[in-house]
Each structure stands twice: as C-alpha cells, then as structure tokens.
N, C-alpha and C positions, 0 to 999 in steps of 0.2 A: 507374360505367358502363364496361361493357369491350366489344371484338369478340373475335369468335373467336380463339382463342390456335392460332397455327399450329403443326401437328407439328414443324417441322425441317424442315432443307434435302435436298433431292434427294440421292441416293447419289453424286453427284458432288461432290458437296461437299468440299472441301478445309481443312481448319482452318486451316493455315497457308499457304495461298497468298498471293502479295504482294499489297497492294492496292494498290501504285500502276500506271499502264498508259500506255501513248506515243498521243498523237491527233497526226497528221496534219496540215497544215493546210495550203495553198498559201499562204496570206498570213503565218501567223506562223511557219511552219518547223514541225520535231518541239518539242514541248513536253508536260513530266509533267506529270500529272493527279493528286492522289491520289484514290482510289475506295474511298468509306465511305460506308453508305447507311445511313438512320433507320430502325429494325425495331419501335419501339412509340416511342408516343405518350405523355407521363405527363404529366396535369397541363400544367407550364409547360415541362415536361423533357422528355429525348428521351431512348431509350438506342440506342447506335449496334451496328452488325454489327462495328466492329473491339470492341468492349467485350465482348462475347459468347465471338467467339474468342480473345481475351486471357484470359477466364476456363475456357473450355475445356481451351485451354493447359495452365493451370493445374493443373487438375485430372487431363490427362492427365499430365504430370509429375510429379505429387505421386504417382500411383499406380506412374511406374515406379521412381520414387525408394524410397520404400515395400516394391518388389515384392510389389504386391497386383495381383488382374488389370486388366486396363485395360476402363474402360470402353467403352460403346458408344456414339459421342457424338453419333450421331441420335440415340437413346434417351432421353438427358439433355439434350439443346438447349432442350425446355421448358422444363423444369424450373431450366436457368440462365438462359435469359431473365427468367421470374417471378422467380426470385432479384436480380437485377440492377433489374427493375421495383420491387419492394420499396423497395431501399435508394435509388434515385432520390426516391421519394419520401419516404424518410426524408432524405436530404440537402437535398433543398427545405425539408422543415420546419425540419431546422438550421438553415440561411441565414436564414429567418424569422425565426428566437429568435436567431438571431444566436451560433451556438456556433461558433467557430474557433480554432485553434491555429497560436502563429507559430511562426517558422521555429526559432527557441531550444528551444523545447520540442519541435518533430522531433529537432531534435540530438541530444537528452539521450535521449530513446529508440533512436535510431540509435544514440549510447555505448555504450547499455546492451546492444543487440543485437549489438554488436559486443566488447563485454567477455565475453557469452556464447560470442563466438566465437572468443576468447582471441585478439582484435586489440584495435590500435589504434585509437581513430577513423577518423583517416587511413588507416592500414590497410584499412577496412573499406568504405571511399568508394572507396578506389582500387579494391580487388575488384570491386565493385558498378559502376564505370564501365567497366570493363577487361569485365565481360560486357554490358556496354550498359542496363543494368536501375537507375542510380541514381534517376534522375528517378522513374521506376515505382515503385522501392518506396518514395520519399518521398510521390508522392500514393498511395501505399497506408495504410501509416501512417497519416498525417494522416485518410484517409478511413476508417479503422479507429476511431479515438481519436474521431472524429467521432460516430459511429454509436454509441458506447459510451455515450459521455458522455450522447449523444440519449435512450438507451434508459435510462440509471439513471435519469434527471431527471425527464422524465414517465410510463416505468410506475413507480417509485417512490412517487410522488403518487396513484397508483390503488390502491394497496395497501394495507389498513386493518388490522392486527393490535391485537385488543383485549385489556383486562386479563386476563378470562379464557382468551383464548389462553395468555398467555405465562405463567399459573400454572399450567394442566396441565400445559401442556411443562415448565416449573421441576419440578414435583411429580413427572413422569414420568421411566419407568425410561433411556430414553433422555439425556431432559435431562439426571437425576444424570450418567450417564454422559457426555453432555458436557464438563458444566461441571466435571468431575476436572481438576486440572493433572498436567502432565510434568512429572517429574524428571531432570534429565542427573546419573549419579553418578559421579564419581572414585572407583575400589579398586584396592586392594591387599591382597595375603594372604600372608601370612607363614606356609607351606603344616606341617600334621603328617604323620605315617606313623607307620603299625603298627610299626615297631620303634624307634620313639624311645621314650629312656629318661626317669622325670620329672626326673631334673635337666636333660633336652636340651630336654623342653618348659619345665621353669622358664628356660633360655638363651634357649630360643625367644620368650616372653613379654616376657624384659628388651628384646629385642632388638626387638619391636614396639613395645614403651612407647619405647624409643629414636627411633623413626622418627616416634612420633606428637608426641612433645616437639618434634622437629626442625619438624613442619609446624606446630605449634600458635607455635612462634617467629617463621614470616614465609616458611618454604622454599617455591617452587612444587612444585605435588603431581607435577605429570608431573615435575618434572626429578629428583625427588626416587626417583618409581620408577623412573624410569629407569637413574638410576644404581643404587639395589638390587638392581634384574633382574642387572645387570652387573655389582657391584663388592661383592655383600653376602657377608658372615660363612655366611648363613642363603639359604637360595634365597628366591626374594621373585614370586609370578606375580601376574597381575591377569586380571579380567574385563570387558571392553567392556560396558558395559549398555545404553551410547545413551540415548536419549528413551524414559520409561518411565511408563505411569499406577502409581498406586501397588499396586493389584493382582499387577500384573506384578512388583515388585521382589521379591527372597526375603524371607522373611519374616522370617527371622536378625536385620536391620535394618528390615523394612518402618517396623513404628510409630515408629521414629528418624525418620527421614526427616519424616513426617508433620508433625513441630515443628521441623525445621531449619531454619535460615535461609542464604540463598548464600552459599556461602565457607564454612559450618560442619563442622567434624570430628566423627566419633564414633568411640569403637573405644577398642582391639582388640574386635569381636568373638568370642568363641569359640566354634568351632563344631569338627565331628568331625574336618574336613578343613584346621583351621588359625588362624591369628589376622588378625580381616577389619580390616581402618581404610577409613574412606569419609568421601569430601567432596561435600556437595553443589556440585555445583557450577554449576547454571543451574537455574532453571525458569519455566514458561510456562502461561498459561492459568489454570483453576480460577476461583475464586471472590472469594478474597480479596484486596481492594485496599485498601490503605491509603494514603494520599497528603498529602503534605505542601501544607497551604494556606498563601495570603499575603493580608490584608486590606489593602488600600489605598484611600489616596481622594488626586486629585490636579486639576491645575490643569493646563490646555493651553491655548497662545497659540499661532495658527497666521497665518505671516506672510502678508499680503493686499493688497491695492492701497491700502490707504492707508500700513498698516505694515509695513515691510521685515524681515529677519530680525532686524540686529542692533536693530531698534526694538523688535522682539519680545522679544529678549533682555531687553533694558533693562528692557523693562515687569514682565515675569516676575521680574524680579531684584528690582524696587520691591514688588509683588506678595505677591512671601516675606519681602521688611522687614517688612511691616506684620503677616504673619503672629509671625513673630518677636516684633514689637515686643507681640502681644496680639492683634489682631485675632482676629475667629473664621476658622478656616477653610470653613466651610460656607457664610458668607455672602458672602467675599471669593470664592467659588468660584460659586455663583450671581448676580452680578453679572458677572463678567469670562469665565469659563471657554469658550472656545470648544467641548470635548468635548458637543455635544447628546444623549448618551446618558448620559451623570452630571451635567451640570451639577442638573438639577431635584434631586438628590438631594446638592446642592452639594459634588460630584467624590467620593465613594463610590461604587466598582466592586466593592462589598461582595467578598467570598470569591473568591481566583484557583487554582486547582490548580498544582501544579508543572510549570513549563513551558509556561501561557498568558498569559505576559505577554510585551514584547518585549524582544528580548535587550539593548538599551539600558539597557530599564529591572532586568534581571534581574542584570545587573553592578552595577549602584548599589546595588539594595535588598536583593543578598544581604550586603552591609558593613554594611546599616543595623541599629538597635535599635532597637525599640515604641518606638515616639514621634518618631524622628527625623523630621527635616522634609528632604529631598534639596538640592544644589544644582541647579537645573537642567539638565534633560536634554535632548537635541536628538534628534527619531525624525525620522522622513521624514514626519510629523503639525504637526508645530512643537514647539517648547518646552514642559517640563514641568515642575513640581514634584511630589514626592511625599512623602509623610506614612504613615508604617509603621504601622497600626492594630493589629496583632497578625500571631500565629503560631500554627499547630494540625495536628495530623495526625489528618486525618478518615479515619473505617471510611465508604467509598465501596461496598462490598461488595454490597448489597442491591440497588444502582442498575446497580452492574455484571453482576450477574446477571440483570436484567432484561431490561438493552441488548442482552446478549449471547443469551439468549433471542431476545429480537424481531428479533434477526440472523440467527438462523439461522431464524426462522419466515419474514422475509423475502426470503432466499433460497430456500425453498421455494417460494415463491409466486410468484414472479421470473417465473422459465421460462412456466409457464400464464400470468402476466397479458400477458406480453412477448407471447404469442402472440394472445392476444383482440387486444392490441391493434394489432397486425398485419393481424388480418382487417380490423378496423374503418375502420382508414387506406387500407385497398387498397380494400373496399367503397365509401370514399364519394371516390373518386378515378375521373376519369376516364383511361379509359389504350385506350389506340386500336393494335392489333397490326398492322403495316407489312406486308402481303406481298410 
C-alpha cells in the first residue's frame, strides 16, 4: 500500500543546507533545535530528509570525483527516496531474521579497506575522523554487509537450478569454455640468429641443458633468469605470459603444459628463434580436483554442569583405556559420546576433505597411522579421542564440475530473482510519502 510518490523539492531547495536552527524563547533563552523531518513512512520505519540528502550528497560527489556530469538532483530525488524506501525495508527484515555484524568484523573490513589504501588501520581511522565521516562509513559498511548478506540468503532459496540445467551448461560451448583452467608459466629462452654457426648452436644447447639441470636441482626460476639476463655466456630473454587458458599458450609447449603439474620443468624447447625451458608455475580453475581424504571416527566429552573440564578429561582418558584395553569403539561411543551428529553412528564422521576438520584435530591426525587411536584432544567442543580409519585421494572432479556449473547458473539468475523479489517486498509493504 503506498501514496503518491512526491516529485522533489522546490527549486529552492538546498542539498546541503544546515539542519540545525536557533528558536527563541523568553523563558528558556536561545536554544538549538536540530530540524529533520520524516519524508516516507515504511512499514515500522521511517526514512528521514537528512538520509536523502546524505545520499544525494553522495552521489553528487561520486560524479565530480569521477568527472562525469553532475546530476540534476530534483530529477533524481525520487528515485533516491524509492531507493532508500527499499533498503528500509530490507533492514527491517534483517532485524527480524536477526542478521548483524559486530563491531570485529567492521574492523576487519575497515583493515581491508584500508590495506587497499596502502594505510594502516590506524591510519585510515585517523583519515576518516580528521574528515568527520568515521562513524558514517562505519554504519555504511555494517548497512552494506547487512543488505548482502539479506539478499544471498533469501533470494538464494528462491532459486531452483535443475540437473538438466547444469548438463547443457557442462555440455555447452560456453561451459567447456568455462571450466578451462589458467596457467601462470615461468620462460625463458636461450635466443638463435641467422648467423650462428652449428657448433654455436651446439654451445647454445649445452648451455640450456646447463640452466635446466640447475633448476631441476632446487634453484628459484626467477632468480635463476634473472641472473642469466645479466650474467650469462649466452644472451638469455624471456616472455611474461600471465594467466593463460591453454589455447592461448603457443603451441611449441601448449600440449606440455596440459600434463604438467605446479612447479614442473620442460624444455629446452627448440624452436626457429631459440631454446624455450618453462615452469609451470601456478594454476587455477578447470575441472580437475583431486583431494586428499581422512576417515575418522571419534569420541567428544563436553564439559557441563555436572562435569567440569578436568572431569571431562579424566573420563575421556578412562574412556580410551577401555578402548585400548578391547572394548569396541562403536559401542563405547554410542553410550558416552556427547557428538549428536555421529554418536548414532557410534562417532564415524565417515570421509573428511583436506582441510575440514579442526586445526586441533589436523595437528594430531596428520602424525597418526590407520589405526591409531589419539591422546585426547581439547577444541572449544570439549575433549576428544580420535581413531584414524584410513587414507585416500579422491577424483572430486565430476562433483566439482557440477558445483561450479550451478555457480555460475546461479549467478545468472541472481540479478532477475533479486529483483522480483524486490518488487514483491515493496508491493506488500505499506509505505506512506511525507509531503
């Protein structure tokens, strides 16, 4: 339910006029006022006239910053109203679902924005107070990250991509094209010319096979051309290739590449212009994932109002005696285990990937052997035992191709659903325009 959306303010209007003003009084003397008035109505919310011109502001600024033309900002007063109306009532629904961000995590985004600014923290607070704007762009921030978080969460949930979606896309020419990984390559070329003679290219050869022994021993590739540019027998140039699909790479080496693994050498090349050696040296993306698994199964004691930690301890310690001593684990773990997501499967957390377990337990069970049984471990869960059921590196590849697939079908879809559901919230919102 809405009223009429007002044009914008009179041609008198002033964007940045003060809002505060001096009243009069015979009884109480001169005293300020501040003067801010409610321009729409939302729901349980309100958005004010200084939130308007603060966002005007904004935009006027951003455009002479920019040097783009400046707007006309009766022309756009609507239309930042309505904007403003929006996100009021998307932050009401935040507050509802209860989505906030404390003040640690402002921080860490402020670092970050200020690591961009090639400041300090401190640094970048003092800026921001020393123009009067810290508070501001802390609730900006926070209302930004807010807003985000609002929108992944429930249009996310509205979004349905089905198995036959994301097999065209796999199958499609795009897709393939996706799912290519980059290669970062390390070269160097140990360069010919039309008037070398073949014993200078048989010099020239030795003197690459030199360079490649060197790296194939342990030498860093940059330091290693580095020094050649500068310090070799043999002129020695290289080629920046950057991040590259494999298309893009020449072809001299392309099908190399294709089987290399990080850090791997090939070479000398020989080609018209000389002798290549290359290192892969990063890559990203593609298809292929292989991943190191860990099977465990384990036992948690979590200390509680009857039993304190070191009781906990004690008990966990008696606990892996009996294991020890024969007990079965399954059963001793079904009786005791506080973990309610494995106990029923008496502490089997079947298959873990590299890198989903906690770092407590990833220090312990990287020393263990199939079979070992842990001393007790202490997470911020309570007290654990662990028991190493195996080891395996799983082809994840299929699964990751899929994910990544319905990733990007997801973000396709993002934008349009982001917007239905925009209308939908604003349609069934009452919002009342202040004149």
């Amino acid at each position: 339910m809405s009223k009429f959306l007002p044009a914008g303010p009179g041609p008198a209007f002033a964007l940045l006029t003060a809002l505060l003003s001096c009243a009069l009084s015979p009884a109480l003397g001169q005293e300020r006022q501040l003067l801010d008035r409610i321009v729409a109505i939302v729901d349980t919310g309100v958005v004010l006239q200084s939130e308007v011109d603060a966002r005007l502001a904004d935009i006027y600024a951003n455009a002479v910053r920019n040097n783009q033309p400046q707007p006309d900002l009766e022309d756009i007063y609507g239309d930042v109203l309505e904007a403003l109306v929006l996100e009021n009532l998307q932050m009401q629904i935040a507050e509802r679902v209860n989505i906030r961000f404390d003040d640690d995590t402002i921080n860490r985004v402020l670092g970050s924005m200020a690591q961009n600014s090639d400041m300090t923290f401190d640094q970048y607070v003092t800026t921001l107070e020393r123009a009067g704007v810290y508070l501001q762009t802390r609730e900006q921030v926070r209302r930004q990250m807010t807003l985000q978080e609002l929108q992944r969460g429930l249009v996310n949930q509205r979004i349905r991509i089905t198995d036959q979606e994301i097999e065209n896309f796999i199958n499609s020419e795009m897709g393939q094209e996706l799912m290519q990984p980059d290669y970062f390559l390390n070269h160097m070329v140990v360069p010919f010319s039309a008037e070398d003679s073949d014993d200078l290219r048989q010099r020239k050869m030795i003197y690459a096979g030199e360079i490649l022994a060197r790296l194939e021993a342990g030498e860093d590739f940059a330091a290693l051309r580095a020094e050649a540019m500068q310090n070799s027998q043999f002129p020695v140039t290289a080629t920046d290739f950057g991040w590259r699909r494999l298309d893009q790479i020449p072809a001299l080496f392309a099908d190399a590449v294709e089987d290399m693994d990080v850090g791997q050498l090939e070479g000398p090349f020989e080609a018209a212009n000389g002798l290549h050696i290359i290192q892969l040296g990063d890559q990203r993306g593609g298809t292929s994932q292989f991943v190191q698994q860990t099977h465990l199964r384990h036992i948690m004691l979590s200390p509680n109002e009857i039993r304190d930690d070191q009781q906990s301890l004690a008990e966990i310690r008696r606990l892996r005696q009996r294991i020890v001593d024969g007990e079965d684990f399954a059963e001793i773990a079904r009786q005791n285990s506080d973990d309610a997501a494995s106990v029923v499967a008496g502490g089997d957390i079947d298959w873990i990937n590299e890198g989903g377990m906690p770092l407590e337990w990833e220090i312990v069970v990287n020393e263990m052997e199939v079979g070992d049984l842990s001393e007790p471990v202490r997470t911020d869960t309570g007290w654990h035992i662990i028991e190493l059921l195996g080891r395996q590196l799983s082809d994840l590849s299929q699964e990751f191709t899929r994910s990544e697939a319905e990733n990007v079908l997801r973000n396709r879809k993002f934008d349009l659903e982001l917007q239905n559901w925009l209308i939908e919230i604003r349609e069934e919102a009452f919002v009342e325009y202040v004149d």
